[in-house]
N, C-alpha and C positions, 0 to 999 in steps of 0.2 A: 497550187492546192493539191493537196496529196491525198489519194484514197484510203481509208482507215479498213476499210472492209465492210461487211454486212450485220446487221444486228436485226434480230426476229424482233416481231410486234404481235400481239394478238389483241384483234377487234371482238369482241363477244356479242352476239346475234340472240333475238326469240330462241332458236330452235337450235343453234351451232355455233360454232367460232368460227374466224379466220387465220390463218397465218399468212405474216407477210414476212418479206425479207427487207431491210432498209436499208441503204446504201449510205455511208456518213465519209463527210469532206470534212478537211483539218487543214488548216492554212496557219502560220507562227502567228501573222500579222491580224487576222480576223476570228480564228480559233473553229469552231466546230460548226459546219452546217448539214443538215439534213431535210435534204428540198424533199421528200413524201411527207413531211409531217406537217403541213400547210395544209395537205388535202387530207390526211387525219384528222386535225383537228375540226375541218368544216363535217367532216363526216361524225364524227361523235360527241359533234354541238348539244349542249345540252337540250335547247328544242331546233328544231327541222326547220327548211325555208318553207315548207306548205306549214307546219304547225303556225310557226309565225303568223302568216296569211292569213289563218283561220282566227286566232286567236285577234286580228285587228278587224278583221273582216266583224265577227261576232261582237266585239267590241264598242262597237259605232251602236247597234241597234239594242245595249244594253241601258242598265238605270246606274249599274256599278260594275267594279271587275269583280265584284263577290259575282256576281250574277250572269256575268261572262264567261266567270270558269266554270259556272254549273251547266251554261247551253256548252258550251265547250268538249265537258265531259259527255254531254246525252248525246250531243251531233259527232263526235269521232272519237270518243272514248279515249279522249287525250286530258289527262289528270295533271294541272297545274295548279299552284298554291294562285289566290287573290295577289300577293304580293311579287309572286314572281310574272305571274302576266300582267299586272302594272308595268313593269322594268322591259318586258318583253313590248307591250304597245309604244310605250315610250319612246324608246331607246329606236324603236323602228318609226316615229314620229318626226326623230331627230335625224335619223339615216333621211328623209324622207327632204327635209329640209337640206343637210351638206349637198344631195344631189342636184336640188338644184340651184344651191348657190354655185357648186362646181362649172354647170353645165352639162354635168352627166345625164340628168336626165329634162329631157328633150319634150317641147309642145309639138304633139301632132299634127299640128293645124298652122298653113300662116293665112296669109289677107287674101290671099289667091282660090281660097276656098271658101268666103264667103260672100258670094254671089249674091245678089236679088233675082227671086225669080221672073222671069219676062211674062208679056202675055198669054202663051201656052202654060204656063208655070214650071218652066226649068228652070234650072239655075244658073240661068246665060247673061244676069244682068251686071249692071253694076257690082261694084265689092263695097261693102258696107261695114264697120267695124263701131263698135261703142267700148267705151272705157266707164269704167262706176267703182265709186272709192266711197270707204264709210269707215265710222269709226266705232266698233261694239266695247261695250263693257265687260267683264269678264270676273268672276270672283277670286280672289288670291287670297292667302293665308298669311297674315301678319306676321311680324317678329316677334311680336308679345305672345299671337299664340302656339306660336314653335317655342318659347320656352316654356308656357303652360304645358304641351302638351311632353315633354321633355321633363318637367317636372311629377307629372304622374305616371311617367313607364318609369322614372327612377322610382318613386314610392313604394310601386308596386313590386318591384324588387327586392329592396329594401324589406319587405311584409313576406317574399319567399323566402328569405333565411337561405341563401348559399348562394355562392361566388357565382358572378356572371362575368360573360365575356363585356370590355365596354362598347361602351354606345359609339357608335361614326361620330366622326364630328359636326355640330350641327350647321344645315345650308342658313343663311339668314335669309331670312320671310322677306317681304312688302311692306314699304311703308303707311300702306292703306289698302284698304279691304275691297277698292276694283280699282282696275286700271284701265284705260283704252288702248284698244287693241285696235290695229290698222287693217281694212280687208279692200283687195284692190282685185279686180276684174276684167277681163276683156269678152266680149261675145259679139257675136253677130245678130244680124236682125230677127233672123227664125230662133234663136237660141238651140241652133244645133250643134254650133262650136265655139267652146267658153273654157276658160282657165283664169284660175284662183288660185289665189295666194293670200295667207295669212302673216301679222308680223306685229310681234309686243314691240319693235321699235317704235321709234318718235317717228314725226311727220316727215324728217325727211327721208327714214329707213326706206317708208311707202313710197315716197316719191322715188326716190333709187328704183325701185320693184317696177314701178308705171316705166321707168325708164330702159330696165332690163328687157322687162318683157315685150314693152312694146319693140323691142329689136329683132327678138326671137319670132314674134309674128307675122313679121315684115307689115307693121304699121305703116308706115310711109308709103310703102306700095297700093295702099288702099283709095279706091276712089272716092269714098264717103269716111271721114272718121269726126267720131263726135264724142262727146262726152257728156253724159247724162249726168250732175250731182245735186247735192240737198244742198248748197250754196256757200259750205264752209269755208270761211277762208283759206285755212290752212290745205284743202285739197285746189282750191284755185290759183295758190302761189306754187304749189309743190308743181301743176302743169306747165305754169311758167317758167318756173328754177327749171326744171329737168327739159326744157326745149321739145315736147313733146308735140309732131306734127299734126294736130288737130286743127279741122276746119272749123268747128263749133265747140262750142262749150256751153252744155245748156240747163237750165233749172228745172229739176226734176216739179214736176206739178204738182203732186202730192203736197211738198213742204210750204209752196206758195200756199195751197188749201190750207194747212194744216194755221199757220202763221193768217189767216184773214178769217178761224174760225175762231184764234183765240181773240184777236180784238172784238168780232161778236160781241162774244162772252160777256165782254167788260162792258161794251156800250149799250146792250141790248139784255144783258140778262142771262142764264139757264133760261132755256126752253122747258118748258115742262115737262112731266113722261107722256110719251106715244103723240109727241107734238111733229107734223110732220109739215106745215105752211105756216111757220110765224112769221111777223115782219122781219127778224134777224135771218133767217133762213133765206128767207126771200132778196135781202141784201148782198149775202154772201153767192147766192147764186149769180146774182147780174154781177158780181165783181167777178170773180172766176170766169162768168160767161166772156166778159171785157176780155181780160188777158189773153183770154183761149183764143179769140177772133178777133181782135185788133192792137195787142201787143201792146207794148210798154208805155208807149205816149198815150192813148186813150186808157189804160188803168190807172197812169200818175194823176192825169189832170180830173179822174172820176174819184181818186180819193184824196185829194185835196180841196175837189167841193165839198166833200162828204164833208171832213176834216171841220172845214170852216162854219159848218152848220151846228156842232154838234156845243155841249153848253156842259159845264164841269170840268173840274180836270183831269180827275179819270180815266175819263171819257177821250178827251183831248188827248190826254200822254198815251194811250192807245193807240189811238189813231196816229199821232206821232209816228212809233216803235213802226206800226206795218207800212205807213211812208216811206219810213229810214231805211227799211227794210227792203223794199221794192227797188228806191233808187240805188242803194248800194248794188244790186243786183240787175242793173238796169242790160246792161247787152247780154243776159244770158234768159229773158224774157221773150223768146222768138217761137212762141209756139203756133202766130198762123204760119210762117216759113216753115219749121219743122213739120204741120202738117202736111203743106201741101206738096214737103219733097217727100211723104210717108215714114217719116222717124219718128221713133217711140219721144212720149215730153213725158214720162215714168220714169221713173229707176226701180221698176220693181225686181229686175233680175238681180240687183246688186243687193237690195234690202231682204230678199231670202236666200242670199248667199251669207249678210248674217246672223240669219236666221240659223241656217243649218249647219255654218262652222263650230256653232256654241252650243249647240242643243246639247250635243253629251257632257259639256264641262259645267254648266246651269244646271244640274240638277238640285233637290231639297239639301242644302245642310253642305254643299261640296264647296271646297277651299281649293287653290291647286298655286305650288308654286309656276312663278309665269313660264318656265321654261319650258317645264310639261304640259301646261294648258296650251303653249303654241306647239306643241310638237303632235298632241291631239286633232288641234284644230288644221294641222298640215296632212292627217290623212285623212281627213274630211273632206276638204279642199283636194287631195288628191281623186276623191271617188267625185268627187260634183263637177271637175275638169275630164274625167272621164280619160283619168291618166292613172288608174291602176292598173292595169294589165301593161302600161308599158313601165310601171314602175318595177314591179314582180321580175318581168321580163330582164329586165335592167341587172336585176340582185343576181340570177341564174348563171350571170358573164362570169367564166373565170375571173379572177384580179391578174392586173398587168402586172 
């Protein structure tokens, strides 16, 4: 490769210019290269690595990016179109995800760092780990109405009277107006260290994900590892497909609740308003009480007395569904053992994780093709994993 000689550049500044000298290589075989303009071009990016930041950072606690760029502009007088800090969160949504399907970017935490605290209350105890997977819904924007909506920016054109440049070609929508979105977890008992990840994949995307991660945390090194879920099937095979070293697998109590207030419902009625001791109330408490304190053989055989007493059918297919219900779910009914080894029978850390992955893509009237809805909901999940500043950090590396 042969030296061609130098060529000026000039950078133009607020207040000055630059001059630089460039140094350009010529090879017959490869033809021209000029290795400073790598670092030119990060330099006169059109927005900054802190603008970026700011602009996702602000982002999250907006209603829109119309409203994003207005705190935008009042908090650092950085003036971006709505449509270009869309592209701008996005696009860094996406960066956010390649890094860590790469590996690039790295969990701060493995199973070595979450201890139980002992009697003094240090954190000298045991290592404790939970796993919680769910499945949120998400709004996405149809095909039909990406041509609708393609049809009135031509109209409108059309109505200005002169030549426009044309339209991109258009992305195709969703074949329906939500999708389930996979959200998968890992935390420790205190919930001081927790990492999330979001994924418009199928069930088995998730299960891959349960199975990456749990590598990076050193899962297996943990002395307690359980798994808190609402009882889905598809997340209790996806444990089993991906060989994941769990000692328990347990039903979150809530959905047992939730699932023995709807048969109430049907056998016993609506409560009335401000009804706080009816007999259904009172039913559903001793059944909950059962499971909580003597597990799965004394809640089967107390509601198949029930069962057998009860006259309609109704009434009876009710009673049924929360049988079939229970026994399907029969070894993951362990809530005296879970107490008295002190493990959470909640998933509430996984059910406000999401909570808080969707909250900016749920707002009034929002549609979002799925790729950007996950690519939001990944730096969401990055700030609730408390893996932004090593994400940032990460961006700062030269490239290799």
């Amino acid at each position: 490769m042969r030296n061609k000689g130098r060529e000026p550049h000039t950078i133009l500044t607020a207040n000055d210019r630059i001059e630089l000298q460039r140094t350009r290589w010529h090879n017959l075989a490869t033809g021209s290269l000029i290795p400073a303009d790598t670092w030119l071009d990060s330099a006169e990016a059109t927005v900054s690595l802190g603008a970026r930041e700011l602009a996702c950072r602000l982002n999250q606690g907006a209603r829109s990016f119309a409203k994003a760029c207005d705190n935008l502009a009042r908090a650092a007088q950085i003036h971006l179109s709505d449509e270009l800090l869309r592209q701008v969160v996005e696009a860094e949504g996406q960066a956010v995800l390649k890094a860590h399907q790469s590996g690039q970017l790295t969990i701060p935490w493995t199973a070595a760092a979450c201890r139980l605290p002992d009697a003094a209350g240090q954190p000298l105890g045991p290592s404790r780990i939970y796993l919680g997977s769910d499945g949120v819904k998400v709004p996405l924007v149809t095909d039909g109405e990406k041509q609708q909506r393609r049809a009135a920016v031509k109209k409108k054109r059309q109505q200005r009277g002169r030549k426009c440049r044309p339209l991109p070609k258009t992305k195709g929508g969703a074949d329906g107006r939500y999708k389930e979105f996979k959200i998968v977890t890992y935390y420790d008992q205190e919930q001081e260290h927790r990492h999330v990840v979001a994924t418009r994949g199928d069930c088995e995307v998730a299960g891959k994900l349960m199975r990456r991660d749990a590598s990076r945390i050193r899962l297996d090194q943990a002395d307690d590892k359980v798994a808190l879920v609402d009882g889905a099937p598809w997340i209790v095979n996806q444990i089993a497909a991906q060989s994941l070293p769990l000692d328990d697998v347990g039903l979150d109590f809530y959905h047992l609740a939730d699932n023995v207030h709807k048969a109430r419902r049907v056998v016993f009625g609506e409560d009335p308003a401000e009804a706080k001791d009816t007999p259904g109330q009172r039913w559903a408490g001793e059944v909950l009480h059962t499971a909580k304190h003597q597990g799965y053989a004394a809640l089967r055989d107390q509601l198949a007395a029930w069962k057998a007493s009860l006259r309609g059918l109704k009434k009876r297919q009710a009673a049924e569904r929360l049988l079939d219900y229970v026994t399907d779910r029969r070894d993951m009914i362990q809530y005296p053992r879970f107490l008295e080894q002190g493990r959470h029978i909640g998933s509430g850390p996984t059910e406000s994780m999401c909570r808080a992955t969707t909250e900016r893509i749920k707002g009034v009237g929002m549609r979002w093709d799925a790729d950007n809805a996950e690519a939001l909901m990944a730096l969401e999940a990055l700030d609730q994993s408390d893996e932004w500043e090593v994400y940032w950090a990460l961006c700062l590396r030269p490239a290799a």
